[in-house]
N, C-alpha and C positions, 0 to 999 in steps of 0.2 A: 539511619539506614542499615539494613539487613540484607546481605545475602546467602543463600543456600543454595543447593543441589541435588536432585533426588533424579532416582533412575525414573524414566517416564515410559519406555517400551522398549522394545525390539522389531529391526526390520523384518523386513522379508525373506533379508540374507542373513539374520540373524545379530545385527549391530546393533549394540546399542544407543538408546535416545536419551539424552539428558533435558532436562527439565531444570531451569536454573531462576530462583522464584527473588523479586526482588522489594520489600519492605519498609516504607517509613512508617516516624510513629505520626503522621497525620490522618493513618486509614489506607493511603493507598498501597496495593500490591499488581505487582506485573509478573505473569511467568514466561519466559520467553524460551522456545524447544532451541537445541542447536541442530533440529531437522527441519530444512529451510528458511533457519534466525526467522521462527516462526513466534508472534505474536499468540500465545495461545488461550489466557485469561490477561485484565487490563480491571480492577477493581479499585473503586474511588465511591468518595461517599455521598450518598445524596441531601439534598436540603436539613433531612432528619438525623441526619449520621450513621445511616443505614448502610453500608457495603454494596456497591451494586456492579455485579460483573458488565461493561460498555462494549464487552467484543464478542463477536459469533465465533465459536470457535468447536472443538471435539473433546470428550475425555480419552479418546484412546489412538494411539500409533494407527494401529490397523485402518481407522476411521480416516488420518488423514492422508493414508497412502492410497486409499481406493477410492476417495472424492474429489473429484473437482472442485474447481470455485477460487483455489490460493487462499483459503480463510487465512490471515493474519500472517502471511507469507514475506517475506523481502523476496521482491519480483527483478530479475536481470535474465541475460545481460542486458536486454533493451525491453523495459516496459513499454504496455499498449500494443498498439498493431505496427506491421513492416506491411504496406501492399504487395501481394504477390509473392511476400517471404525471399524477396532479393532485394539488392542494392549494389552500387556500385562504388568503387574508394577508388584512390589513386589506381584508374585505367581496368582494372580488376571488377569482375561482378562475382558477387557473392550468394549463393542460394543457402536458404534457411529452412526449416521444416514450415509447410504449411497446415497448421493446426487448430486453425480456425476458420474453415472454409479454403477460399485460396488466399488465407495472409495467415501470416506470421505474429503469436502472441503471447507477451511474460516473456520471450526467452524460449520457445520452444516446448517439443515435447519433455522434455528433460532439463527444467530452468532452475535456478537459484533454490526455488521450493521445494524442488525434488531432491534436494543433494544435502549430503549432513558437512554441516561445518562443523571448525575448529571451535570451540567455546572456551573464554576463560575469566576467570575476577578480576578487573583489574580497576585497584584503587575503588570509587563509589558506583562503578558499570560493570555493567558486563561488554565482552568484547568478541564477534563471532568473525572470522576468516576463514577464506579460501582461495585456493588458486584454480582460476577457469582456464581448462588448458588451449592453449594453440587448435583451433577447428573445432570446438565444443558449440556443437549444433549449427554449426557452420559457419561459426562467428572468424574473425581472423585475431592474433597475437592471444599472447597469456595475457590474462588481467587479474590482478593481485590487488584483491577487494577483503575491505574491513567495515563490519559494521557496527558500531557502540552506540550500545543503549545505555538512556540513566535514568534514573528517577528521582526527582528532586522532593524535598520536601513539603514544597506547594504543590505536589501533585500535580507535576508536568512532567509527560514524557518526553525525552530526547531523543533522536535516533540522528546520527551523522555518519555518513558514509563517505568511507574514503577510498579512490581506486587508482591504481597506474599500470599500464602495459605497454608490452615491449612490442608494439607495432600499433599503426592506426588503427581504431575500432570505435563502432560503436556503442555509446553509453548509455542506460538510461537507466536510473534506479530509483523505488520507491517502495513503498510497506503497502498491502494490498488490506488492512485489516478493515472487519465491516463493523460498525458502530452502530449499536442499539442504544440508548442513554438510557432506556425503560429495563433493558434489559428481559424484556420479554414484547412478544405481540409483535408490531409493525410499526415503523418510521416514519408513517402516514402525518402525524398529528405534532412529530417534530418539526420546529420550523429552524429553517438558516437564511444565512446570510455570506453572500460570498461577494469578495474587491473588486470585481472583475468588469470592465466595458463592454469586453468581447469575449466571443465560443468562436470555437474552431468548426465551422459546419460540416457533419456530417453525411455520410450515406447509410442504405438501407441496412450496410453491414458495419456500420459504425466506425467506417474509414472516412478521414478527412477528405474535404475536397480539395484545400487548398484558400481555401477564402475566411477568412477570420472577418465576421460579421458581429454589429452592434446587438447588445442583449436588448435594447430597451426597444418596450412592446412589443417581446418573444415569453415563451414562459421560462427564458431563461436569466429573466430579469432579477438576480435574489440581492440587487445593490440593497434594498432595504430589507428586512426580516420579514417572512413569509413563511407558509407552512407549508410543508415539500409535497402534502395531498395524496389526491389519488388517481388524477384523470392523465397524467404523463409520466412518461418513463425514463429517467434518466441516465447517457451513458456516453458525454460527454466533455470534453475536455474545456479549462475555463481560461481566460489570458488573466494573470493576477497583475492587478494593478495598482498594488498597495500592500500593508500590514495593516491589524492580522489577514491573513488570505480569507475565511472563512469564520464563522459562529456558528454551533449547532446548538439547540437547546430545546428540552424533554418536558416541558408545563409538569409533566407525573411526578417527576421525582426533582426537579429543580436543579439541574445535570446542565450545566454549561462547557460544551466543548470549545478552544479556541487553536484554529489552528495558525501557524508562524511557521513561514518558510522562506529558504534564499534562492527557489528554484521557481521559474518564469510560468507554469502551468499546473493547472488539478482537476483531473478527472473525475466524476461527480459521478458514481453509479451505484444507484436503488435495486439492485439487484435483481436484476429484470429476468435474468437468466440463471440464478441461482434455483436450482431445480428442487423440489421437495422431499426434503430429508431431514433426520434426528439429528440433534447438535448437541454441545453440552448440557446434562441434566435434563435430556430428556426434551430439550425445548424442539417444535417444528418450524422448520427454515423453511424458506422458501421467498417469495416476491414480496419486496419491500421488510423484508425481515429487518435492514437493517443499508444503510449508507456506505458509501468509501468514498475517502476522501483523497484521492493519492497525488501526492504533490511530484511533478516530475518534470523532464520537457514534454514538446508536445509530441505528441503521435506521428509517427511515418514522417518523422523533419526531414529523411535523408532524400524526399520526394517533392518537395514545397519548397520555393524561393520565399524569407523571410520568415519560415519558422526557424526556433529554435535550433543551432548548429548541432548535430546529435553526435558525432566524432571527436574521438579522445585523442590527441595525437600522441605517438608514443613517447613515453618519458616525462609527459606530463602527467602532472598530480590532481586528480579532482577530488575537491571536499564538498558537501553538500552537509545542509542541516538544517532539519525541520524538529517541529515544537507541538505535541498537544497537550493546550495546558487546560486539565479543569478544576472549574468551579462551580458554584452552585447559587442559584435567586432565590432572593425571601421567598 
């Protein structure tokens, strides 16, 4: 294992972005920005031993400060949607920005992704910090969040997040990055496979309702491997009910994604709303360019009797840790 550090741009204010690139000798490489512990290339080999970059991402600063989308972002303080962009803690209601219609999403106008963190070596990871301050974006308490990444020599990524603050709040954290295993074209013709019994049903604006319904004889059914298509959209939350959570895998290149996680939900979206634009090398994004897999709680818990609890009490420690490991089929 290798790691390095090379300037990657300048903000808007004129700070600079580091780009901190991480190497084993099995092929794979990861570069991760420390502007929003941003996943920004993720390269692993395929069937032939080919290098193929698995993540949508930008070659320039500029590019990821005037785009939407989170490509390959660590998303807080509360990933997915808030209805309404409020909620209530001990007797207190809290208002959030609404930036997604009228709910609240990622974290705000100004979430995890936008903000440059701490980055540093340490031992075979890298390690990216920050401290969100007391009312940042409307949230309540400081929350004093670490997140390390590793790369192992089997070509798994690690990513563990660790957070604690000095007042109740809510938590929700996860890596927004989109996965192509072709590394070009569309996710159409990859199939997966996900743990899961139940989805979290929806609404037309991709807000729970509150009702956690069976997959089978929905097309949300991916308990056996299937191919993700083209006739449905995906952009919703899954109940994991097992390890691994999830299998992605590319027929093209022989690209097996697996993902492992200790966190109760995963968001499953084909980038439905990923609007048409230039990505790395030129490539055109756009719908179904590529998957997200994001392991997290569920969506709007602080609204549902029986989702996942989304409150950090203060002083307490949360560790979370998710896993994508790949490989490749004869």
């Amino acid at each position: 294992m290798s790691i390095t550090s090379a300037l990657f741009g300048h903000t808007r204010r004129g700070t600079p972005v580091t780009a901190y690139q991480m190497r084993t000798s099995s092929g794979a490489c990861a570069v991760i920005l420390d502007y929003g512990a941003t996943i920004q290339s993720l390269c692993v080999p395929d069937r032939d031993g080919n290098p193929v970059d698995v993540v949508l991402g930008y070659d320039t600063l500029e590019e990821y400060e005037a785009n939407d989308g989170y490509l390959g972002a660590t998303i807080g303080r509360f990933a997915n949607r808030i209805a309404g962009g409020t909620f209530f803690l001990n007797g207190q209601e809290y208002r959030l920005a609404k930036n997604d219609g009228a709910n609240h999403l990622h974290g705000g106008v100004c979430g995890f992704d936008k903000q440059l963190w701490q980055g540093k070596i340490e031992g075979d990871g890298l390690v990216f910090s920050r401290t969100s301050p007391d009312g940042e974006e409307g949230y309540p308490g400081a929350l004093e969040i670490q997140v390390r990444f590793t790369l192992w020599e089997d070509n798994t990524l690690q990513i563990q997040y660790d957070a604690q603050a000095d007042r109740d709040t809510p938590v929700n954290l996860t890596n927004h990055s989109y996965f192509n295993l072709a590394g070009r074209g569309t996710v159409s013709g990859h199939t997966l496979q996900i743990c899961a019994e139940r989805y979290a049903e929806g609404t037309a604006d991709c807000m729970p309702t509150g009702r956690l319904l069976e997959v089978e004889g929905t097309p949300f059914d991916f308990r056996k491997e299937k191919t993700i298509g083209e006739t449905f959209e995906y952009d919703h939350n899954f109940v994991l009910a097992g390890s691994p959570a999830a299998r992605l895998c590319c027929p093209e290149t022989g690209i097996v994604l697996t993902v492992e996680t200790d966190l109760p939900g995963m968001q499953v979206y084909t980038s439905n709303m990923l609007g048409a634009r230039t990505g790395k090398g030129g490539m055109e994004l756009g719908l179904r360019s590529a998957v997200c897999l994001e392991t997290q709680l569920f969506p709007d818990g602080m609204h549902h009797y029986g989702f996942s609890n989304p409150f950090l009490p203060a002083g307490q420690k949360l560790c979370t840790v998710t896993r994508y490991r790949f490989s490749q089929t004869p």
